[in-house]
N, C-alpha and C positions, 0 to 999 in steps of 0.2 A: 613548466609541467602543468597538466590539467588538474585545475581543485578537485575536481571526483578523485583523481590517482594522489594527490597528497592528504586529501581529509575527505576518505570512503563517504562519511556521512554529512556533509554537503550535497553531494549528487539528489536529484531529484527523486520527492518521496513519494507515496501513493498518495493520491490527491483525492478529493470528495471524502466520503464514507469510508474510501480502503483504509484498511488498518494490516502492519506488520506486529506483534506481539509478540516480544523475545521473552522468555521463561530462563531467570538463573536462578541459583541457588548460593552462591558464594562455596559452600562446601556440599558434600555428598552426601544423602539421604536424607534431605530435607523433603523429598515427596514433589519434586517440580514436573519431575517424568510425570509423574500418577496426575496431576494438578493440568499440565497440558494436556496429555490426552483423555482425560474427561470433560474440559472444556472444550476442548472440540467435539468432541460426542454430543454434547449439550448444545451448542452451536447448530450443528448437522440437523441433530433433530427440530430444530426450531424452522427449520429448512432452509439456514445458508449456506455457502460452499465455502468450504475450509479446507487450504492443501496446510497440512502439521508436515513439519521437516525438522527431523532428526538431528540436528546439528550439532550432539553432543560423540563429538569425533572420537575419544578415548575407549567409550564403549555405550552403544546405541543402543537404546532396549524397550522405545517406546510402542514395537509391534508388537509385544508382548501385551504390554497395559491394553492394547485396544485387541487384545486374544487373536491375534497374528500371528501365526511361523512365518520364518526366512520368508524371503523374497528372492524371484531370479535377479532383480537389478538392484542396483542401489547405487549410493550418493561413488562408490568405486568408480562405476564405469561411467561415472561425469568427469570425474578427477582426472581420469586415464586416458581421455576424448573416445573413448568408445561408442559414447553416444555424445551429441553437440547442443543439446538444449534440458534443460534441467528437468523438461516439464515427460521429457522420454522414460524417465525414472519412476516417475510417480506412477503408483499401484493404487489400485483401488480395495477399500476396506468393507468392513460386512454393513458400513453406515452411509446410507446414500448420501450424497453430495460432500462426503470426506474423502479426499485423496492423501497420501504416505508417501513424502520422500524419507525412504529409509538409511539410515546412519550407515558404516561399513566402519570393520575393523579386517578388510582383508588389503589398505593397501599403506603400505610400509610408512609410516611417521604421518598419517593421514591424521592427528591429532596437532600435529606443527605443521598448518598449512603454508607453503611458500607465499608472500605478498600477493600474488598475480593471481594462484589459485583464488583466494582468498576473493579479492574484487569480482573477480568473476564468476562466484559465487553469491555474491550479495548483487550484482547487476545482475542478474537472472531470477533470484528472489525477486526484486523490486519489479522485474519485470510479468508479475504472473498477477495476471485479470481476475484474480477470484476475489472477493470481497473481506474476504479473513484470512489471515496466512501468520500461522504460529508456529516458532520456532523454539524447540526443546535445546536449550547450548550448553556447554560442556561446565565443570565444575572449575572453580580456580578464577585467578587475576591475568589469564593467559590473554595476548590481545586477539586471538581468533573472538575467546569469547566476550570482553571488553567490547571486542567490534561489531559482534554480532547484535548487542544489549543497547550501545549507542544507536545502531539503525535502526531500533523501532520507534513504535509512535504506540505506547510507551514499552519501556521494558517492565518486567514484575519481578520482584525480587520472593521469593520464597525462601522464610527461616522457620525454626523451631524455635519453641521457649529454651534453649539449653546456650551456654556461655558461647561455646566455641563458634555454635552457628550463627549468634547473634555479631559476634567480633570476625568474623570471617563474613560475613554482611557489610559491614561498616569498610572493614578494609579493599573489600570488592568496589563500593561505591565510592572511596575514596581514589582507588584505581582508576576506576570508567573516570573521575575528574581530571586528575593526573593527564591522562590519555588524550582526553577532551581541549586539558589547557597549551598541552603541546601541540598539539594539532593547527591550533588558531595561532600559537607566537609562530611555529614555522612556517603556515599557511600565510598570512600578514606581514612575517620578517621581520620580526619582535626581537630577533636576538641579540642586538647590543641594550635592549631593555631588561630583559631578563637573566641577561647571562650571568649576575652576579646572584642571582637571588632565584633561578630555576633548580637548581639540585634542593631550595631547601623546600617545594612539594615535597617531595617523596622523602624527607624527615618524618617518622612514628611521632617526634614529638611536636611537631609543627602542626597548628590547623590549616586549611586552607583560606580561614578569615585572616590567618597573620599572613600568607602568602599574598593574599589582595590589598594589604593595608601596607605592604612593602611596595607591591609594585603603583599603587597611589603617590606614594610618595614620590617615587620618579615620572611617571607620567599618569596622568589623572587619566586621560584621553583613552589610551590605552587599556589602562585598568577599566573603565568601562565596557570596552570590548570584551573584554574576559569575563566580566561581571555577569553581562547578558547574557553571553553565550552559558554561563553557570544555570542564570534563569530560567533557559527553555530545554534545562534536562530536568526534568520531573517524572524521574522513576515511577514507581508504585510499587507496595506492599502486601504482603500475603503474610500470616502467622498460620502454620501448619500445626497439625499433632496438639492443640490446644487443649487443656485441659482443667486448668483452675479459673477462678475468677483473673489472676494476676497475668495467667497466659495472657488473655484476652484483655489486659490493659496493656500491654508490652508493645503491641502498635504505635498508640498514641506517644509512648515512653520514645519510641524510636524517632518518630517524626520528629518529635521536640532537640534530641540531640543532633540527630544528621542534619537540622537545618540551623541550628547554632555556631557547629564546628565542621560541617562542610558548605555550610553555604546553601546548599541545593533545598526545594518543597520535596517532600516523599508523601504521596499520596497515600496513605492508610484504606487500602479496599474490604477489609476483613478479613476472619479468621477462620479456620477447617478446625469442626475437634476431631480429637482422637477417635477413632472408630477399629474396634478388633475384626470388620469384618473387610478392611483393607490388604491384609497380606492374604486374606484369605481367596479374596475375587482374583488376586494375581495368580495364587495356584491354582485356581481352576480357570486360568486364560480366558476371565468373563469382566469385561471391563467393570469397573464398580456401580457406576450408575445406573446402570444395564438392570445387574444382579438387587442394587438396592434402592428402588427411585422415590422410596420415602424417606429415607435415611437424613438426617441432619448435616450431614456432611455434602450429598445432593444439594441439597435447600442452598447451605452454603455457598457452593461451586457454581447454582442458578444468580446466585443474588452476586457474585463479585460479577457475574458475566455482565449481569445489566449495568451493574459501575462503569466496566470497561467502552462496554458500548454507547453508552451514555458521554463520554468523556473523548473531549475533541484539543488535544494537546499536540502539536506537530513535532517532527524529532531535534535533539537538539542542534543539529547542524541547519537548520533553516534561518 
């Protein structure tokens, strides 16, 4: 079987300057929609070209943030082969050189995408020439969206200072590893290495440091393949809705745990504070930056851009 069809993110990635930017969130209203598409907007106007793709299958709502109604096409009538190239889809927005592949919730389990869809979806992502290409993906540990987060270069995790988002973070990133380590014992054909000691990943109580230090002891060799392959996923971080001093140290707090007890760097990019005139630019369909381009939260969303672009990490399947 082709390495592209057993470990998607293997396949060859954008090369030079392009960049893929997956946007999770681990759980629901952490603000990843709002955070994608005003980086793009901010992008656009800087004057690069940016296709944003809706990939959050369950329910898609990033035409909204960028003050869009409906579209005649959308990511449906790629699913469906109605149209044969992803790029047929894309609609153009009121911000010159941003293009919208828009989400669809009209076609039946379009949130469980089958394997195939799936790849052929992420080969046609990889396939678009534009120099920035950000993708909004669904909420949860689902592998659509696991796989969507592994194929960037880098993913960004978006939390809030609140318990649940922070441990539904950790479990997300714990996941995308999981995902990750599989991919390589079955790509390699690891499994009479690991067969004794793979189910206990996915033990709550188990790190992922005790899982490498097991399989060490059976094959060192090995164990460094996995090792590596741990080293070149280097997520990145976003704190949303900020608002105390302590928000705004909860980054650094995170980086310090995830790379203890998962193994993995998490890049700490910075934090968005709270701002009340966020739900507000959404009811009047004026994207935020637009509406407030003094705004601290602006400032904010300019300064992680230059992080991102500044930052030359290749995805972790390379």
């Amino acid at each position: 079987m082709n390495p592209e069809e057993t470990i998607p993110i293997l396949a060859a990635h954008p090369q030079g300057d392009r960049t893929i930017w997956a946007i999770g969130g681990g759980k629901g209203g952490t603000g990843k929609s709002f955070f994608s598409a005003n980086l793009a907007i901010h992008l656009s106007r800087k004057g690069e070209d940016v296709v944003l793709v809706d990939a959050d299958l369950g329910g898609p709502n990033l035409h909204t943030f960028l003050g869009m109604r409906e579209s005649d096409v959308d990511l449906g009538h790629f699913f469906t082969n109605r149209v044969p190239d992803l790029r047929d889809v894309a609609v153009t927005t009121p911000f010159e050189g941003l293009t919208l592949i828009k989400g669809t919730e009209n076609v039946l389990f379009t949130a469980n995408l089958n394997y195939y869809k799936k790849l052929k979806l992420i080969r046609h992502i990889r396939a678009f020439e534009t120099k920035r290409v950000i993708i909004d993906i669904g909420t949860g540990a689902a592998y659509n969206c696991i796989d969507f987060f592994l194929l960037s270069n880098p993913g960004i995790l978006v939390i809030n200072p609140e318990p649940t988002s922070i441990e539904n973070a950790y479990y997300f990133l714990k996941s995308c590893i999981i995902r990750l380590l599989k991919m390589y014992i079955n790509h390699f054909h690891l499994h009479d290495l690991v067969k004794v000691v793979s189910e206990q990943i996915q033990d709550a109580s188990r790190s992922i440091y005790s899982f490498l230090s097991e399989v060490i002891s059976r094959d060192r060799h090995h164990a460094d393949l996995l090792f590596q392959a741990l080293r070149r996923f280097r997520p990145c971080l976003i704190v949303n809705k900020a608002v105390s001093q302590k928000d705004r140290l909860l980054g650094p707090s995170m980086v310090n745990v995830v790379q203890k007890y998962l193994v993995i760097d998490l890049d700490f990019l910075g934090y968005i504070p709270m701002d009340e005139n966020v739900p507000l630019s959404l009811q009047n369909l004026t994207p935020f930056i637009r509406q407030n381009p003094e705004s601290e939260v602006t400032q904010a969303i300019a300064s992680i851009a230059g992080k991102l672009e500044n930052r030359r990490t290749p995805p972790a399947g390379t």
